[in-house]
C-alpha positions as CSV (number, residue, x, y, z in Angstrom):
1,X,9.6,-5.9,-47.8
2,X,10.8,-9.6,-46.7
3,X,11.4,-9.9,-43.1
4,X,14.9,-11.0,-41.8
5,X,16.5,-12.6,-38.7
6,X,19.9,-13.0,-37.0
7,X,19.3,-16.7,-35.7
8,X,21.5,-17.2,-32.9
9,X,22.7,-21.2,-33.2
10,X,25.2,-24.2,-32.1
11,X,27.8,-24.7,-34.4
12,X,26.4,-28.4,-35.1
13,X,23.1,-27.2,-35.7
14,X,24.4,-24.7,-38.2
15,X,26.6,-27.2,-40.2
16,X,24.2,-29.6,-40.5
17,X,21.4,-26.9,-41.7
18,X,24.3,-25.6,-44.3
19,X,24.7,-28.9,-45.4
20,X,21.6,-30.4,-46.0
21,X,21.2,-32.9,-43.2
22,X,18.5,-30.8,-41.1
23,X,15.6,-29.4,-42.8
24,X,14.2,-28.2,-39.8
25,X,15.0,-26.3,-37.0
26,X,13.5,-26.1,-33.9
27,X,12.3,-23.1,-31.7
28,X,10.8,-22.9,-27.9
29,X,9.6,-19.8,-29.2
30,X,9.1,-19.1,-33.1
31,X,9.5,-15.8,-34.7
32,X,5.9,-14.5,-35.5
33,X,7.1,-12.7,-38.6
34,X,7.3,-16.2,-40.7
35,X,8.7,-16.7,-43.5
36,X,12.1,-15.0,-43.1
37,X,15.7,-14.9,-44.4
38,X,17.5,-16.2,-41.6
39,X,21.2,-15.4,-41.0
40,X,22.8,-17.7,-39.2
41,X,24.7,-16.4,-36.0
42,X,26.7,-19.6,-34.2
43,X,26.7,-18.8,-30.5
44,X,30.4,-18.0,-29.0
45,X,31.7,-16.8,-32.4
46,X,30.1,-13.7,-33.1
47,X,30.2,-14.4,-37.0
48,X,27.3,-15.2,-39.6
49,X,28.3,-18.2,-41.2
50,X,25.2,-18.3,-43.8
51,X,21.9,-18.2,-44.1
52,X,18.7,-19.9,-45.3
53,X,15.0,-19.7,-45.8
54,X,12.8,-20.5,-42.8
55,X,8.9,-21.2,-43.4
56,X,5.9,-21.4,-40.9
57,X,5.8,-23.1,-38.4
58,X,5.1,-26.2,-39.4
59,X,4.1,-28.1,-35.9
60,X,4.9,-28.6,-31.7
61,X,7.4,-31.1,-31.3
62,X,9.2,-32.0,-27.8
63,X,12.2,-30.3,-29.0
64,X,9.6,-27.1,-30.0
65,X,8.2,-25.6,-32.8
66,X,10.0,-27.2,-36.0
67,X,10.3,-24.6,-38.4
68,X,11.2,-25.5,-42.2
69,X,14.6,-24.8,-43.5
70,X,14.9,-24.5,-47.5
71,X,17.8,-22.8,-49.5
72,X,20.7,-23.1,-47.3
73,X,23.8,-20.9,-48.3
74,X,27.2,-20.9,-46.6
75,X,29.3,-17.6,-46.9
76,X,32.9,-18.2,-48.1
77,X,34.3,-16.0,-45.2
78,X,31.9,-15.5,-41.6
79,X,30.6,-12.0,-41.4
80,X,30.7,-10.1,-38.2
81,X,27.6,-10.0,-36.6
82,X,28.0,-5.9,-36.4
83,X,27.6,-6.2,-40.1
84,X,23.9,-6.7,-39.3
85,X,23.3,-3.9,-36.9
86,X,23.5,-6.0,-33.5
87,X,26.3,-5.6,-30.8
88,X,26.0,-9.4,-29.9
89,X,24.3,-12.2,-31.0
90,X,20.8,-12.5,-29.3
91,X,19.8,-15.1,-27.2
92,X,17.1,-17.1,-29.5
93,X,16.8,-14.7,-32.6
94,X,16.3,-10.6,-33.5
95,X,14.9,-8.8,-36.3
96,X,16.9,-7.2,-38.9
97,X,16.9,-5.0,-41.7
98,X,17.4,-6.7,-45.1
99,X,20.6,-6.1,-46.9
């Protein structure tokens, strides 16, 4: 089974991942279960917007651990973030059951 994430995130941060500006994203504190489908949960909304691929840890940057972003998907309409089994969206990132 592939692991999965709800990835809370700024709304900038999100578009620019969704439309191909950022390749990375950057953690304090990276999952450890790497590589993961991550949904993308923009803080203050609580909707998934998309989601995308994140890789390994790639390496320790001032801004943190830049992970690699690849296959970016926006959803036509945001999807509750009670779709995926959380009450709220978490402070950095959680777990979740695929599908």
């Amino acid at each position: 089974m592939s692991e999965a994430i709800v990835l809370a995130i700024s709304a900038e941060n999100a578009e620019a991942i969704l439309s191909g500006e950022r390749d990375r994203d950057h953690r304090r504190f990276p999952p450890k279960k790497l590589p993961a489908r991550a949904y993308l949960a923009v803080v203050g909304t609580g909707s998934v917007i998309g989601e995308c691929h994140l890789g390994e840890p790639e390496r320790n940057t001032a801004k943190g651990w830049a992970l690699p972003v690849t296959k970016p998907r926006r959803y036509r309409t945001p999807r509750p973030v009670t779709d995926y089994g959380l009450a709220r969206i978490p402070r950095s990132f959680r777990y979740v059951e695929e599908g």
